[in-house]
DOTI-769229 format. One record per residue: residue number from 1; residue in one letter; x, y, z of N, C-alpha, C, CB in turn. Coordinates in steps of 0.2 Angstrom, whole numbers, plus 5000, padded with zeros to 4 digits. Atoms other than C-alpha are relative to their C-alpha. Glycine has a CB too. Example, Ala and Ser with C-alpha at 12.3 -4.5 7.8 and 13.67 -1.06 7.14 Angstrom:
! residues 2
1:A:5004:4994:5000:5062:4978:5039:5004:5006:5000:4995:5000:5006
2:S:4996:4994:4999:5068:4995:5036:4996:5005:5003:5002:5002:4993
This chain:
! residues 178
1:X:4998:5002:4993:5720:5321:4861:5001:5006:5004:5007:4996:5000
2:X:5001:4994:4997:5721:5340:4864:4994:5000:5006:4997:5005:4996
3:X:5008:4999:4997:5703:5338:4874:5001:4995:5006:4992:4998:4995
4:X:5000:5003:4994:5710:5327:4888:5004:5004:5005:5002:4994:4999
5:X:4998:4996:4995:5715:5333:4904:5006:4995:5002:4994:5002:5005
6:X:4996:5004:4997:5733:5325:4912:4997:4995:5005:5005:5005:5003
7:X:5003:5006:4996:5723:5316:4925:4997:4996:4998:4997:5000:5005
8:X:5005:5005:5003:5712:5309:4913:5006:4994:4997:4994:5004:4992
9:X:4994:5004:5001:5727:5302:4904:5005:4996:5004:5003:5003:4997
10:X:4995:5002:4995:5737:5297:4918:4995:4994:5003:5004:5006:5006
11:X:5005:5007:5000:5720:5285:4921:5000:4997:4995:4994:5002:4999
12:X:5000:5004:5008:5722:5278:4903:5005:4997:5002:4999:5004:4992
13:X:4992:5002:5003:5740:5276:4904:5001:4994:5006:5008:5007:4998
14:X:4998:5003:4993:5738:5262:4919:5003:4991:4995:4991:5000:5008
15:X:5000:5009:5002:5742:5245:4906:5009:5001:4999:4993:4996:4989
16:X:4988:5001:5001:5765:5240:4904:4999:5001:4997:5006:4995:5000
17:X:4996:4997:5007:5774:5245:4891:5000:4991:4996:5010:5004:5001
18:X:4998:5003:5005:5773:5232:4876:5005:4999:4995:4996:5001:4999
19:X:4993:4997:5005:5788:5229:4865:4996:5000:4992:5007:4993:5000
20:X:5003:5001:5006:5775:5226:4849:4995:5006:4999:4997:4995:5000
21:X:5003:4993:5002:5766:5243:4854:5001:5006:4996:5001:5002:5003
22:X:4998:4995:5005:5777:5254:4843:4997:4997:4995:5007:5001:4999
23:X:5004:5005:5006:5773:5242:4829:4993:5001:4997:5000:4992:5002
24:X:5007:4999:4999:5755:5241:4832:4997:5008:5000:4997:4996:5007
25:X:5005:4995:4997:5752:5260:4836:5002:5002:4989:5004:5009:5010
26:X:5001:4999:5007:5761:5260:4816:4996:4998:4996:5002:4999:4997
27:X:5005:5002:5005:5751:5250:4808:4994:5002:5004:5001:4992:4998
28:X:5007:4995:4999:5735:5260:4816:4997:4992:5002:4995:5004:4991
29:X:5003:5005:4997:5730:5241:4825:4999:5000:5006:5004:4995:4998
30:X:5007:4998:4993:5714:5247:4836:5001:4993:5005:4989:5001:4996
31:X:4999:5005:4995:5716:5228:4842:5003:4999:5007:5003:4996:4997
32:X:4996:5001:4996:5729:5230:4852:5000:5006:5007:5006:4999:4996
33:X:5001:4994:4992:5732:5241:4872:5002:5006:4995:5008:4999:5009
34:X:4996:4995:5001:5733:5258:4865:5000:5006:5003:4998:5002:4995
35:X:4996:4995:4993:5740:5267:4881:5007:4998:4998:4998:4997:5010
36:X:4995:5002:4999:5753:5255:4879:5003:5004:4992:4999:4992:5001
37:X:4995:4998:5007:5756:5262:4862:5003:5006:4998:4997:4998:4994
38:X:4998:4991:4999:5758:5281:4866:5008:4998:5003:4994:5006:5007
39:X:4995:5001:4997:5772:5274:4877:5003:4996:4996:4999:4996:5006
40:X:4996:5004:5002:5779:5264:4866:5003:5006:4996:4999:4993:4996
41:X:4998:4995:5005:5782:5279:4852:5005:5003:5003:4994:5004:4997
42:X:4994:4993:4999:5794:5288:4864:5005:4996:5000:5000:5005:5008
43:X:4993:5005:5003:5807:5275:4860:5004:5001:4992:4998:4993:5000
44:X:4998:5002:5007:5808:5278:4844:5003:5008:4999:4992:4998:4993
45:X:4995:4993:5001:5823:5292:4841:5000:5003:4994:5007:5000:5000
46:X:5000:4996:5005:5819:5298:4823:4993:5005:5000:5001:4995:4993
47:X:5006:4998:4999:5807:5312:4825:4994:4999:4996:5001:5005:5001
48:X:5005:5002:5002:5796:5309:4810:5000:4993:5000:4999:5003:4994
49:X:5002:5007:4998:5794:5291:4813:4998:5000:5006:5004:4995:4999
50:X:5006:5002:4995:5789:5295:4831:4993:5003:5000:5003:5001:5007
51:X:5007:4997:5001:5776:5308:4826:4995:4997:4996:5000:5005:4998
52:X:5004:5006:5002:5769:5294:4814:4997:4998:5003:5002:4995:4997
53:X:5002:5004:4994:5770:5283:4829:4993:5004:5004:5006:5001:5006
54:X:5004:4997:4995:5761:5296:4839:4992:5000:4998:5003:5008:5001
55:X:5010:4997:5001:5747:5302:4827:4998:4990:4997:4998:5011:4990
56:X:5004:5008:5003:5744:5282:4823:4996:4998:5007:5006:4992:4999
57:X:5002:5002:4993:5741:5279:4841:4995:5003:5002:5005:5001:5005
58:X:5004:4995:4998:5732:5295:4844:4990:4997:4996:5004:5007:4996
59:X:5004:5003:5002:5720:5285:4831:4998:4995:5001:5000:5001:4996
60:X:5002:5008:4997:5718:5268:4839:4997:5004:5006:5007:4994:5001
61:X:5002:4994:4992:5715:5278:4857:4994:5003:4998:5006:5008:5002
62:X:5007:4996:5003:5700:5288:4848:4998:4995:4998:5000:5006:4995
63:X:5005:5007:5004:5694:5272:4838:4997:4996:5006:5006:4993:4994
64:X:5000:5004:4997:5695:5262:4853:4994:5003:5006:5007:4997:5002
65:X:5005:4997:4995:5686:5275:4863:4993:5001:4999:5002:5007:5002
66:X:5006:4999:5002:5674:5279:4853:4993:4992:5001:5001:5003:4991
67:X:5003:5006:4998:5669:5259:4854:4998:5000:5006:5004:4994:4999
68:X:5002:5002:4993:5668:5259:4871:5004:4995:5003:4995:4998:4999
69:X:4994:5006:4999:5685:5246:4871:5002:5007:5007:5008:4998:4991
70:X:4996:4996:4997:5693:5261:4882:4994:5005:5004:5006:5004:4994
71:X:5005:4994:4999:5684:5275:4894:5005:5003:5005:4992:4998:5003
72:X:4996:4995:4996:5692:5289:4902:4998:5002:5004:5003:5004:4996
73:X:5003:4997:4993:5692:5294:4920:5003:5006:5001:5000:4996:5006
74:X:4994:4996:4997:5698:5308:4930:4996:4998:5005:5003:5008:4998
75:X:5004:5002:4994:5697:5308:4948:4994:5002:5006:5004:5000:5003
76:X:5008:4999:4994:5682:5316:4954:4996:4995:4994:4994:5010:5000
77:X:5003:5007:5003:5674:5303:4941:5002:4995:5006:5002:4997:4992
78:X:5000:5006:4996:5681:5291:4950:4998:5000:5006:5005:4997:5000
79:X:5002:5000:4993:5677:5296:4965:4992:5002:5001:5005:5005:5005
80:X:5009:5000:5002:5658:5301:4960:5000:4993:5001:4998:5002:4993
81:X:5004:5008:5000:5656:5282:4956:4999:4998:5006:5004:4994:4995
82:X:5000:5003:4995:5662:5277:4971:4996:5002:5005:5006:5000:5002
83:X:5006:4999:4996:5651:5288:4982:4993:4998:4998:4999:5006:5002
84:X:5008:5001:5003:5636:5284:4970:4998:4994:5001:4999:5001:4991
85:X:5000:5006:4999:5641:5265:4974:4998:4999:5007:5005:4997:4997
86:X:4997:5001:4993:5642:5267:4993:4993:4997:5004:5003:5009:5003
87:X:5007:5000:4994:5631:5257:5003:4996:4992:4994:4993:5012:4999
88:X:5005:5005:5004:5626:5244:4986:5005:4993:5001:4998:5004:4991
89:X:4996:5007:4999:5642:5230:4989:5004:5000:4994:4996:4992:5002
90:X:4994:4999:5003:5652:5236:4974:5007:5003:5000:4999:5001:4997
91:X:4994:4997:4999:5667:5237:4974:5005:5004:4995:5003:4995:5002
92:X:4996:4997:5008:5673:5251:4960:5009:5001:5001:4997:5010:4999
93:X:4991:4999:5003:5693:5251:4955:5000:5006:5002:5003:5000:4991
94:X:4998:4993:4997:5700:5267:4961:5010:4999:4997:4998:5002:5012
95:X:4992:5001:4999:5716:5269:4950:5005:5004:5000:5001:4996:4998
96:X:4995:4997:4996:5724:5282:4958:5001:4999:5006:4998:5006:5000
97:X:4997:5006:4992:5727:5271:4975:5006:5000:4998:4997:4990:5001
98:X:4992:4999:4999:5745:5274:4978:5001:4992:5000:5003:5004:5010
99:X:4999:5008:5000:5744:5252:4981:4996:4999:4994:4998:4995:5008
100:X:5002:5002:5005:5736:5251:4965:4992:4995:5000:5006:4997:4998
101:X:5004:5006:4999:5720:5242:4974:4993:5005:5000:5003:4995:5007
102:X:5006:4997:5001:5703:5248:4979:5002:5005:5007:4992:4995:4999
103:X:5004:4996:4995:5698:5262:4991:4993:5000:5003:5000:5006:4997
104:X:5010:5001:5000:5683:5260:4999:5000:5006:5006:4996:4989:5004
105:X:5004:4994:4995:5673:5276:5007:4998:4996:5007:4993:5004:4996
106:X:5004:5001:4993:5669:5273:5026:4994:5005:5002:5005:5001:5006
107:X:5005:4995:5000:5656:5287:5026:4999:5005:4995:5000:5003:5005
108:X:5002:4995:5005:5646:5297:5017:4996:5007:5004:4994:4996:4994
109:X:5005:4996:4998:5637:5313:5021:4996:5005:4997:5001:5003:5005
110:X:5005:4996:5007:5623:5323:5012:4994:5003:5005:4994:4992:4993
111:X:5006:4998:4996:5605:5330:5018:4996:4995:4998:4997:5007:4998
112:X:5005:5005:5000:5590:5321:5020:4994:5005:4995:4997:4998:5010
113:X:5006:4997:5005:5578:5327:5004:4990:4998:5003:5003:4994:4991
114:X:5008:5002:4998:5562:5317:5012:5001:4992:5005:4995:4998:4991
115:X:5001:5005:4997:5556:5303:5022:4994:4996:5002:5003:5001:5005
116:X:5006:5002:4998:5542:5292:5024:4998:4994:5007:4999:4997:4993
117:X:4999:5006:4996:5536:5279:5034:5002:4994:4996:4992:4998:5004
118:X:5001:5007:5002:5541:5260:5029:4994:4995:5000:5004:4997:5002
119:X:5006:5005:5000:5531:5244:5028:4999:4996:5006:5000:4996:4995
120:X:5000:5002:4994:5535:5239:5046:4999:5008:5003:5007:4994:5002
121:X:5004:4995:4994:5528:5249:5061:5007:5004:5001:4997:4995:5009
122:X:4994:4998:4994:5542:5262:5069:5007:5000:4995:5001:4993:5007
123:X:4997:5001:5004:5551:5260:5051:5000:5003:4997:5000:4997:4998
124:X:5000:4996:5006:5558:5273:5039:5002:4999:4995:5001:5004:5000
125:X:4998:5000:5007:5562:5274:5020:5003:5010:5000:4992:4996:4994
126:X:4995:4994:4998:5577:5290:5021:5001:5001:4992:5008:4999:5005
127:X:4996:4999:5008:5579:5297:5002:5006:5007:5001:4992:5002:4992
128:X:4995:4993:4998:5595:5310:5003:5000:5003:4994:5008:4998:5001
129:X:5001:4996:5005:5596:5323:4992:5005:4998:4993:5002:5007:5002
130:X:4995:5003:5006:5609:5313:4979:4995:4997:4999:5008:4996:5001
131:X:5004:5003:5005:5594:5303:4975:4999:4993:5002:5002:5001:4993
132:X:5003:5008:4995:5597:5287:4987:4998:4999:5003:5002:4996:5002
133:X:5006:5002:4995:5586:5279:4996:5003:4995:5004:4993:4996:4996
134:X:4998:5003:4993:5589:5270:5012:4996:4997:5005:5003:5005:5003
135:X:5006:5002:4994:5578:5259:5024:5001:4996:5005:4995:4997:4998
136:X:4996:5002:4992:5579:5258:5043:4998:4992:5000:4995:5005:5010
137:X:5003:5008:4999:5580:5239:5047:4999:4999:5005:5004:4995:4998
138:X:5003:5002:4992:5577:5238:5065:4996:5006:5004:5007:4999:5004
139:X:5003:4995:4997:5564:5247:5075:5003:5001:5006:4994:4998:5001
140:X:4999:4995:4995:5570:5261:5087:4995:4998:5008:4997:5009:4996
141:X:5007:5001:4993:5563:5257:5106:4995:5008:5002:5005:4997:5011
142:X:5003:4994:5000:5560:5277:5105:4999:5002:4994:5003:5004:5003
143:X:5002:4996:5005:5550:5287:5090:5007:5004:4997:4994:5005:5002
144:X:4994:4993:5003:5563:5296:5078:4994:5004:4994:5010:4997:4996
145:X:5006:4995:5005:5554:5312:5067:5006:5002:4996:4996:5007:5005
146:X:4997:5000:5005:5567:5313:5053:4996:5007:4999:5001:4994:4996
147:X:5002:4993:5003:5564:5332:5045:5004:5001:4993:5001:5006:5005
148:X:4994:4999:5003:5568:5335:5028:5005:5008:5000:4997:4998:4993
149:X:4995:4994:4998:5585:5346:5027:5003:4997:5004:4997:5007:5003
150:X:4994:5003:4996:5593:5336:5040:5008:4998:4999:4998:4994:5001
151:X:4994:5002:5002:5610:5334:5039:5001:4991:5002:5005:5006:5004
152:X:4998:5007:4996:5614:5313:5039:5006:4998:4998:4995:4993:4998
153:X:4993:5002:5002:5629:5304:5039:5001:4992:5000:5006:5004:5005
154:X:5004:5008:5001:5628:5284:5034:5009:4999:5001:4994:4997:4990
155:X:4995:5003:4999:5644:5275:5039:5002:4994:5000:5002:5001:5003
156:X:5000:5006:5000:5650:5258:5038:5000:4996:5006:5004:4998:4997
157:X:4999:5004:4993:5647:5246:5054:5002:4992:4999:4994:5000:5004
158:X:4995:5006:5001:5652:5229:5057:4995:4995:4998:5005:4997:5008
159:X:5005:5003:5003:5646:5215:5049:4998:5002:4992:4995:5002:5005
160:X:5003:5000:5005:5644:5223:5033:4995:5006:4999:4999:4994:4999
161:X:5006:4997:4998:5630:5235:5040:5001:5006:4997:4998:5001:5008
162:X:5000:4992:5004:5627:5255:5037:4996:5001:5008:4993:5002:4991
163:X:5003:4998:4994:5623:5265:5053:4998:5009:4998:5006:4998:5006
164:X:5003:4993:5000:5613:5282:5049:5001:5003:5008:4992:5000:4996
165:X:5001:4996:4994:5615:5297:5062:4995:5007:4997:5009:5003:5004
166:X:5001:4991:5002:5605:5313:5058:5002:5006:5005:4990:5001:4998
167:X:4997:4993:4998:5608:5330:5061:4996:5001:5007:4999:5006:4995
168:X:5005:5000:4994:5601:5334:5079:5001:4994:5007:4992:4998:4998
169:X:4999:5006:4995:5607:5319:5089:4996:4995:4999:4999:5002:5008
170:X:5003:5006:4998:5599:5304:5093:5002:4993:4999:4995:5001:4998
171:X:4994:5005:5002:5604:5287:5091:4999:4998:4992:5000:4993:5005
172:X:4999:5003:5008:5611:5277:5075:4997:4997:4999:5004:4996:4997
173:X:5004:5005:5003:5600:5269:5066:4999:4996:4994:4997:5002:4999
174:X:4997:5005:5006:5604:5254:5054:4997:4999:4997:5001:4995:5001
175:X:5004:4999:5008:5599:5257:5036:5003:4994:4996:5002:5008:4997
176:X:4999:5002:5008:5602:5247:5020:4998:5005:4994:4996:4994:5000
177:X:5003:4995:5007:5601:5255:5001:4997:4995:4998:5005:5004:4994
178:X:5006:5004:5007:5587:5251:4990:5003:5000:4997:4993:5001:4997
């Protein structure tokens, strides 16, 4: 458990305390929450029985991780996912939220890596330099000449929408991600 970082752990350790955790982190039973069972072992006042406790738990926690029952974050993961999601209608857990609920990004901003035309007239397809793609849904009554290197910034509008500005002025232009 040396190789985790405090925040990673303070991500893991989000399930209650159990009264059968101590129990379960002794008998080495992966079945059961084993966050809950690190928290249980500081109850236990005989020091070698809570370091039993400890290193039982430590082995349900690594069993459970290695399955894939358990995965550990810290908060630029979590906040990576969430920008990597931004723009697709999921909604990722963020659970460092002070209210314990979701965070949701209102904008993003990146460069513009490339741009093509789309499949309607006066229509573009925006790929940013993170590697998403993005396509205008309404034709402009004026031409826009997107360049790659652009600075854009995609934000949320109403309705559920996405409104792209690039770097250079001009107006918003309402995108969706592919």
């Amino acid at each position: 458990m040396t190789h985790l970082k405090a925040g990673a752990v303070a991500g893991v350790l989000l399930a209650g305390l159990t009264a059968s955790g101590a129990a379960a982190a002794q008998s080495g039973d992966a079945g059961t929450d084993p966050a809950a069972a690190f928290a249980a072992c500081r109850a236990i006042s005989e020091p070698g029985q809570r370091l039993g406790c400890y290193d039982s738990a430590a082995l349900a926690f690594e069993t459970a991780r290695a399955a894939g029952e358990v995965v550990v974050l810290n908060r630029a993961e979590v906040a990576e996912s969430q920008r990597r999601s931004f723009g697709l209608g999921l909604n990722v857990f963020n659970p460092f939220s002070r209210e314990g609920g979701l965070d949701e990004i209102e904008s993003i901003e990146d460069s513009l890596a490339s741009a093509r035309p789309g499949t309607a007239p006066g229509r573009w397809i925006f790929t940013l330099a993170d590697g998403t793609v993005w396509e205008q849904t309404e034709t402009l009554p004026r031409p826009i000449r997107p360049s790659a290197g652009a600075g854009v910034r995609i934000r949320r509008a109403a309705l559920g929408g996405y409104m792209m500005n690039l770097e250079g002025g001009g107006p918003a232009i309402r995108v969706r991600r592919r």
